[in-house]
C-alpha positions in Angstrom: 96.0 24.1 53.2 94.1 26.6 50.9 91.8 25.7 47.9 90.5 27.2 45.0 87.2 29.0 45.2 85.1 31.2 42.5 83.1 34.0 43.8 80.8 35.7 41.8 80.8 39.5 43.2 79.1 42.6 41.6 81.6 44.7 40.1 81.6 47.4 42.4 82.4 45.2 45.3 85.2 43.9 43.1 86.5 47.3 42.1 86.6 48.1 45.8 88.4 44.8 46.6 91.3 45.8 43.8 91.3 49.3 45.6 91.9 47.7 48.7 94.2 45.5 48.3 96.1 47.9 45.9 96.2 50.5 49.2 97.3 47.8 51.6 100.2 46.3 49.4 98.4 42.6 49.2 96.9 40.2 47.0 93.5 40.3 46.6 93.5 36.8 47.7 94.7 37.8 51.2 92.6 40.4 51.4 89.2 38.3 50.9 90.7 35.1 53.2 90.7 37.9 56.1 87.7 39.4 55.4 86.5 36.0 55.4 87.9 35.0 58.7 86.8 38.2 61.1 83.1 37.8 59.3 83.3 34.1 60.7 85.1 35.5 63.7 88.0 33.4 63.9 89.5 36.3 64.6 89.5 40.0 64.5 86.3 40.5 67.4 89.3 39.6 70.4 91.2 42.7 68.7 88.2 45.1 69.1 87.1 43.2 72.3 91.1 43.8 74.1 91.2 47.6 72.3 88.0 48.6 74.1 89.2 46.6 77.0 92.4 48.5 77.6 90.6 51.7 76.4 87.8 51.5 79.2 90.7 50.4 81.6 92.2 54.5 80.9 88.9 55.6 81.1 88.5 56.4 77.1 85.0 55.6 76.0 84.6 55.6 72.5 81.7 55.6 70.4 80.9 53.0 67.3 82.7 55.4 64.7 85.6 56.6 66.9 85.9 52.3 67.9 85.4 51.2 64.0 88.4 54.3 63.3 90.6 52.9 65.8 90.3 49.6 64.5 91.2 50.2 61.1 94.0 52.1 62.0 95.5 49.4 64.1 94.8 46.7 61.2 96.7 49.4 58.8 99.7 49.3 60.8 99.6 45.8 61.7 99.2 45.1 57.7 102.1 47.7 56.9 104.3 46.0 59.8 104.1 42.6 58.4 105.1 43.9 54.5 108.0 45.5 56.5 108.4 42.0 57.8 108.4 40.3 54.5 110.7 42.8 53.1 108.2 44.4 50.6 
């Protein structure tokens, strides 16, 4: 169950957020609850813990930037699979 909430943000962050959201095809709303979640790590820190996993396991080692990169590339297509998914 969601509930309301009313953030007060500077307005660059919330110019970023409508940026964002506007790139990825989602609500702002969606993009703040996960932003929320992986700070609070109910999730997102597996997904980078199992990439560098299976990475290390071929022998790749990537730095911070090349790991960060990687990352948001794999949350780009996993964003743009489930608007596929929803028909958008």
């Amino acid at each position: 169950m969601r509930k309301p909430l009313t953030v007060n943000v500077d307005e660059h962050v919330l110019e970023a957020l409508e940026r964002a959201a506007a790139n990825d095809g989602v609500q702002q709303d969606e993009l703040v609850h996960e932003a929320l979640r992986r700070y609070l790590g109910l999730r997102g820190l597996a997904v980078l813990d199992d990439i560098a996993r299976k990475q290390a396991e071929r022998g790749v080692q990537l730095d911070e930037g090349e790991a960060m990169a990687l990352a948001v590339s794999e949350v780009r297509a996993a964003r743009a699979e489930r608007r596929r998914a929803r028909g958008a």
